[in-house]
SEMIVO-638614 format. One line per 8 residues: number of its first residue (from 1); for each residue y, z, x of C-alpha. Coordinates in steps of 0.001 Angstrom, whole numbers, plus 500000, padded with zeros to 6 digits. Layout:
BEGIN
NUM) Y:Z:X  ...
***
This chain:
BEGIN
1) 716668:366257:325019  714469:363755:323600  715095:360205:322698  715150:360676:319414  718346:362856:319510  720024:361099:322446  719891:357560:319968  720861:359805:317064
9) 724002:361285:318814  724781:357743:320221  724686:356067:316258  726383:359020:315209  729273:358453:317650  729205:354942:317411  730038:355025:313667  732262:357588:313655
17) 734337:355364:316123  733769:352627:313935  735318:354280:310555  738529:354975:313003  738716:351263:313807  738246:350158:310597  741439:352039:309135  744038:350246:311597
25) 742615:347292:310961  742765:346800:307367  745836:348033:307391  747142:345284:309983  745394:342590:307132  747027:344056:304306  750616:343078:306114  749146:339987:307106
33) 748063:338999:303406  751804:340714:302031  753433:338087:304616  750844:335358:303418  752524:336046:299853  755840:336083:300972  755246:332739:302976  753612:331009:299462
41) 756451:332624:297394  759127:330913:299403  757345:327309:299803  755995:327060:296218  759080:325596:295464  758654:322662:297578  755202:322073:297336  754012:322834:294148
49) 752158:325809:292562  749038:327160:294182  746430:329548:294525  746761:330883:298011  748970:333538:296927  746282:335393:294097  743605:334700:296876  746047:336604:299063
57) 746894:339271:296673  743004:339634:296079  741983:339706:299906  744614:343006:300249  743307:344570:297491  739786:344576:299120  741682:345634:302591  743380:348204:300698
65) 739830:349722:299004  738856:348984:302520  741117:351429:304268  741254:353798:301304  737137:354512:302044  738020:354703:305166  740125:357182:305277  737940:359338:302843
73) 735331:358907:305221  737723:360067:308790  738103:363198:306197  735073:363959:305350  732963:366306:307800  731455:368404:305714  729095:366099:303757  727394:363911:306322
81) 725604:361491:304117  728643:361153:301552  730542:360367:305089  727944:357947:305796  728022:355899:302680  731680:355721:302401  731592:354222:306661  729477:351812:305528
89) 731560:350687:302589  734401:350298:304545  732638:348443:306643  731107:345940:304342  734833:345525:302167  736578:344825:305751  733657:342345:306805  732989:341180:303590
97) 736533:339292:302939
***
């Protein structure tokens, strides 16, 4: 094998692992901005109206389109490039926020 394919394989592998990481882990900041809400919700009375409950709701919508492309991606083997491109914008919505 030449180095060429060896690094190939190894990118390959690396971001196939990634787009299986990825979907776990917006999922765990989804619940994290739903108990964010929650949290806001139940203090706004005391404290006055703010905005940290539409950044929340925001932030999981981007985790949501985050794990949705995610999971399109873990499903698609077929269509290597289309795979590709949907990784990488998983990636850059779950980095991104």
């Amino acid at each position: 094998m030449n180095e060429d394919n060896v690094s190939s394989m190894f990118k390959r592998s690396m971001t196939s692992d990634l787009v299986r990481h990825i979907l776990p882990s917006a999922g765990t900041m989804i619940g994290i901005c739903a108990t964010l809400i929650e949290l806001v919700k139940l203090l706004e009375g005391q404290t006055g109206p703010t905005y940290a409950d539409e950044w929340g709701a925001i932030s999981a919508l981007i985790f949501l389109f985050s794990a949705i492309f995610s999971y399109l991606a873990i499903g698609t083997v077929i269509r290597v490039r289309l795979r590709h491109m949907l990784e990488r914008i998983a990636d850059l919505l779950l980095c991104r926020v």
